[in-house]
DRENPABA-938846 format. One line per 4 residues: number of its first residue (from 0); their letters; for each residue x, y, z of N, C-alpha, C. Coordinates in nm, 3 decimals. Layout:
<rs>
NUM> a> X Y Z X Y Z X Y Z  ...
</rs>
This chain:
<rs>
0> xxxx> -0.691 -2.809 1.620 -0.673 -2.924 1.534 -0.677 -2.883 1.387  -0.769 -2.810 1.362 -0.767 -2.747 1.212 -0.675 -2.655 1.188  -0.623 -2.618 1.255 -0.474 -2.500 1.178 -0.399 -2.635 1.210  -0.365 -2.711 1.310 -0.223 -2.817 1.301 -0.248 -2.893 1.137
4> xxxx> -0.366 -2.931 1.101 -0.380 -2.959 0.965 -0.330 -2.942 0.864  -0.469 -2.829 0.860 -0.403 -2.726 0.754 -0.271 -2.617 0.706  -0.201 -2.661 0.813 -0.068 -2.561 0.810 0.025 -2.652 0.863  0.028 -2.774 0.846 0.145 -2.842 0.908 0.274 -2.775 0.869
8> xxxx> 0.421 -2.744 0.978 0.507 -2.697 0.918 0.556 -2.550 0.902  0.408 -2.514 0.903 0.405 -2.331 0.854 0.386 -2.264 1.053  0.415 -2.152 1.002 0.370 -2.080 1.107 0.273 -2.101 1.181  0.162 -2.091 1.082 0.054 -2.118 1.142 -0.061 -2.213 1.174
12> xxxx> 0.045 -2.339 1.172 0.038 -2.411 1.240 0.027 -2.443 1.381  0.045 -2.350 1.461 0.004 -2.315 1.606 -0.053 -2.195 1.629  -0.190 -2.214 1.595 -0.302 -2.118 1.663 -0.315 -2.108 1.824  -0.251 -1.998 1.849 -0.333 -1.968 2.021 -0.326 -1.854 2.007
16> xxxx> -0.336 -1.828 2.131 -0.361 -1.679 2.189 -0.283 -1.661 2.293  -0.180 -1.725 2.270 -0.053 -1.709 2.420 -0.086 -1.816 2.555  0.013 -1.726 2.623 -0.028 -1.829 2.780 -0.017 -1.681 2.863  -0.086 -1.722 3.009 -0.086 -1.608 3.098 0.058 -1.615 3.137
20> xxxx> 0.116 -1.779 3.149 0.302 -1.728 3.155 0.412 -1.609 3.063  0.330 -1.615 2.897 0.365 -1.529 2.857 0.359 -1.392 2.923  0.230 -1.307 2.964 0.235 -1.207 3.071 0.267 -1.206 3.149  0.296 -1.279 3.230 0.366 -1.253 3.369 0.514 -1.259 3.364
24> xxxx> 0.569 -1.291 3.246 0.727 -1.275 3.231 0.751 -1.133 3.191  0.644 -1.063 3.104 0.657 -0.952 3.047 0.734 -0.847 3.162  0.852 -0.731 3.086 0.854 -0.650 3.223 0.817 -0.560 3.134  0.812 -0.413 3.221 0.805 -0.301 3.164 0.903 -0.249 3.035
28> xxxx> 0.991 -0.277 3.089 1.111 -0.253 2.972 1.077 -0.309 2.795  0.998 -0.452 2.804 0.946 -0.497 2.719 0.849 -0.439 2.662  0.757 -0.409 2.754 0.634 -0.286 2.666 0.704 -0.179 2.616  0.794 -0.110 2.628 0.875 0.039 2.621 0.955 0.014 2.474
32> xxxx> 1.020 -0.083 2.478 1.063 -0.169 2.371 0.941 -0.175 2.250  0.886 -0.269 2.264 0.759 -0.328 2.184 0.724 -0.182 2.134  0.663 -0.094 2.233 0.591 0.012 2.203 0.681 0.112 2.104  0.821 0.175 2.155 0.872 0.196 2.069 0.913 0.203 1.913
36> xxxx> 0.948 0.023 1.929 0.947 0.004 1.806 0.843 -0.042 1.651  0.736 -0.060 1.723 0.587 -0.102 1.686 0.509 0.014 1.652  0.496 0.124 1.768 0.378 0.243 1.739 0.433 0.358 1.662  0.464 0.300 1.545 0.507 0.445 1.440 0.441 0.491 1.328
40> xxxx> 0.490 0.588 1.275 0.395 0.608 1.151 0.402 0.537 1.094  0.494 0.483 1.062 0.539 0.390 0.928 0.461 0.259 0.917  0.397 0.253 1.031 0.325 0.124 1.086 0.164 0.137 1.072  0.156 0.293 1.058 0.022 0.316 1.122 -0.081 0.345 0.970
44> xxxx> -0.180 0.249 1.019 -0.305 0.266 0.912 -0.410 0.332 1.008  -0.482 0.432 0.943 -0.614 0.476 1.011 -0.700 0.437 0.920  -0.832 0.417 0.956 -0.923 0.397 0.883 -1.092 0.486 0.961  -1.108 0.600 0.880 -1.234 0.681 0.967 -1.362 0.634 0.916
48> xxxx> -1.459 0.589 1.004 -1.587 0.571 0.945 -1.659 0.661 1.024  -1.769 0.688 1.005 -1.900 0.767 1.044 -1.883 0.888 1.064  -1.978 0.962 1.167 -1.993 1.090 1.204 -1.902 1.172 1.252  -1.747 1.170 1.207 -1.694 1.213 1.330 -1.648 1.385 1.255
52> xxxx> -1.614 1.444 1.354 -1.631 1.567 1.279 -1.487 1.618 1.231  -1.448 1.748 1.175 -1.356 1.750 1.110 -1.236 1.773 1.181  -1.299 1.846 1.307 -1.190 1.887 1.431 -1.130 1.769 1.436  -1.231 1.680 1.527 -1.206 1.565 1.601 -1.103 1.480 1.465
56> xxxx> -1.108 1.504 1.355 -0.998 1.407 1.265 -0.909 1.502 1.264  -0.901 1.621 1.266 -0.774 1.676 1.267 -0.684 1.679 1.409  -0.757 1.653 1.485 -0.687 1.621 1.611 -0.625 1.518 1.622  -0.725 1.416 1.582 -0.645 1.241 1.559 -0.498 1.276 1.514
60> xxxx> -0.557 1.262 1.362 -0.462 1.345 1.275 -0.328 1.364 1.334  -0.330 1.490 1.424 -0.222 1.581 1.470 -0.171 1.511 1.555  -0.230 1.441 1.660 -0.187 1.363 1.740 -0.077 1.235 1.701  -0.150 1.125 1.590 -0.075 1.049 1.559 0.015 1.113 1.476
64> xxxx> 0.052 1.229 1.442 0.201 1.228 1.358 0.312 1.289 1.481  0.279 1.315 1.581 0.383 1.283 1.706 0.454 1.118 1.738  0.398 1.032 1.694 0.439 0.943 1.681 0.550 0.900 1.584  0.722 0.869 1.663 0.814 0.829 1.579 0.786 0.746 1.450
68> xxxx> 0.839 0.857 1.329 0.883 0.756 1.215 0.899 0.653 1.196  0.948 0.586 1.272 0.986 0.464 1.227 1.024 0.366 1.117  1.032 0.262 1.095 1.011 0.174 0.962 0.933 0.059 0.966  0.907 0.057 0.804 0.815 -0.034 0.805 0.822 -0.159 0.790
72> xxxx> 0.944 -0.190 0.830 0.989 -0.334 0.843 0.935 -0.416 0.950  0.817 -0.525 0.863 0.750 -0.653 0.936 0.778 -0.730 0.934  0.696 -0.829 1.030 0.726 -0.930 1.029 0.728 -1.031 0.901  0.807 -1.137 0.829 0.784 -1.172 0.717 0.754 -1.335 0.744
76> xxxx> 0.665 -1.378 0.704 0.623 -1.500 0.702 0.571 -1.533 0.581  0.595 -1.681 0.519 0.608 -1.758 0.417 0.493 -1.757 0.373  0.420 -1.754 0.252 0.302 -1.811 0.261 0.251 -1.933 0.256  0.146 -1.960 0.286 0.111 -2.069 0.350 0.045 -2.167 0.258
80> xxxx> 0.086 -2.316 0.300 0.098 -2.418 0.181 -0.075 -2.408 0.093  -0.022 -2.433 0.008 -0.118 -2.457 -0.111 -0.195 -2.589 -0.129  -0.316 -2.599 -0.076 -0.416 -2.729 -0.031 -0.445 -2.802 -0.127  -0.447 -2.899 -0.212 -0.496 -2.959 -0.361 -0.634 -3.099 -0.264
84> xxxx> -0.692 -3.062 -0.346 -0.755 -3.210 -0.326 -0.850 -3.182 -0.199  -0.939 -3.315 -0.155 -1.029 -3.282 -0.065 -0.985 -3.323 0.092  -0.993 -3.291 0.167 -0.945 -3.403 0.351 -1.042 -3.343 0.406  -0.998 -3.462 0.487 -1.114 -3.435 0.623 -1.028 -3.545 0.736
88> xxxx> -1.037 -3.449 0.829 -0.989 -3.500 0.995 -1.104 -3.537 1.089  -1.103 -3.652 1.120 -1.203 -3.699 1.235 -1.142 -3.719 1.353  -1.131 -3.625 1.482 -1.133 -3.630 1.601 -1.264 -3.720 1.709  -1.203 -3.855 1.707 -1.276 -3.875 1.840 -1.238 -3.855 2.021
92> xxxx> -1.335 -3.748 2.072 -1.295 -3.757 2.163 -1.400 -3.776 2.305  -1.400 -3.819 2.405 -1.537 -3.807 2.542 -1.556 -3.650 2.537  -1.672 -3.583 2.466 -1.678 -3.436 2.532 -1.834 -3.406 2.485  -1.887 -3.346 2.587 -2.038 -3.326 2.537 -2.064 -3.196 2.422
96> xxxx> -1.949 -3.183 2.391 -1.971 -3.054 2.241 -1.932 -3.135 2.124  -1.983 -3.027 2.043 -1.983 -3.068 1.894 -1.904 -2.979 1.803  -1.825 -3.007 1.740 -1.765 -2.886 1.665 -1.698 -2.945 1.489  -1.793 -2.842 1.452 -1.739 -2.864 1.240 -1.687 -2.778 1.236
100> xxxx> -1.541 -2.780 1.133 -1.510 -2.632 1.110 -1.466 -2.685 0.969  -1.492 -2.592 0.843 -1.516 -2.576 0.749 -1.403 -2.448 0.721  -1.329 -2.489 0.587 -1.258 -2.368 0.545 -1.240 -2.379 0.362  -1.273 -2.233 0.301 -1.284 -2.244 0.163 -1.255 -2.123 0.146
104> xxxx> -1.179 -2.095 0.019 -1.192 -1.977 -0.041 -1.358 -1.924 -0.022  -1.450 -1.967 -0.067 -1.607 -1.928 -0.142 -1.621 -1.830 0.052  -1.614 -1.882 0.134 -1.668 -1.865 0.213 -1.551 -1.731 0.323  -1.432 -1.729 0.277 -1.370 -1.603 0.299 -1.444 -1.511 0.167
108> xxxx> -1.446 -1.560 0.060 -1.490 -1.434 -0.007 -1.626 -1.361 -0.007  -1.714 -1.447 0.035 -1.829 -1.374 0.097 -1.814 -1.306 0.225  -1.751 -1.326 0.285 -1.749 -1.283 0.474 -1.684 -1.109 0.394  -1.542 -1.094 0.304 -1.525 -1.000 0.261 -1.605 -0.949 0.185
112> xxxx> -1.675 -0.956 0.109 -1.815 -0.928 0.068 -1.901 -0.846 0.123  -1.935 -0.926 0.254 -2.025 -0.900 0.359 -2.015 -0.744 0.449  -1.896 -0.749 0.460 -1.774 -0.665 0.521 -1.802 -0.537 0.481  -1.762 -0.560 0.348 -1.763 -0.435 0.277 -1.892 -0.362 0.227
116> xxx> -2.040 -0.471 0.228 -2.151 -0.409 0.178 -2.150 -0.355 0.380  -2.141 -0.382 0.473 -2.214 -0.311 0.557 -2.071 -0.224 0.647  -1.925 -0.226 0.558 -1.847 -0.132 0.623 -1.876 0.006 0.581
</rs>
């Protein structure tokens, strides 16, 4: 209910996470595809944290640059509308849960904050 809201129109305006019909249509050919054109360098961010030793990153390393070139052409989506002013949506419905959901700049910028004092 809160992304149909807040994103009426836009992309992301439909938050899910798929359907299991989506997987079960999938064939192989589609992963081979996907994978292909998706797992390339051009695509690829690493990011190393902790103990790991120098071998073990030069192996990574060596490993992912076997991975086709590719390009870095993404997906492009609009950005997303610009909110003015205050709303609020009241859902009544029969269900024994409770649910607030709250969205603000203040409160993405602490979570990144947060992130970064304990990444």
């Amino acid at each position: 209910m809160l992304y149909s809201k807040l994103y009426q129109g836009h992309a992301y305006e439909s938050y899910n996470y798929g359907d299991i019909s989506d997987l079960e249509a999938l064939t192989l050919e589609d992963l081979k595809a996907f994978y292909k054109a998706e797992f390339t360098q051009a695509k690829l961010n690493v990011g190393i944290s902790g103990a790991m030793s120098d071998a073990a990153k030069a192996k990574l390393l060596k490993d992912l640059s076997t991975l086709p070139e590719g390009s870095e052409k993404r997906l492009t989506i609009a950005d997303a509308p610009k909110l003015e002013g205050r709303h609020a949506t009241i859902v009544e419905k029969p269900a024994k849960s409770t649910a607030v959901s709250f969205g603000s700049r203040l409160i993405r910028f602490v979570a990144i904050k947060i992130g970064r004092h304990f990444g």
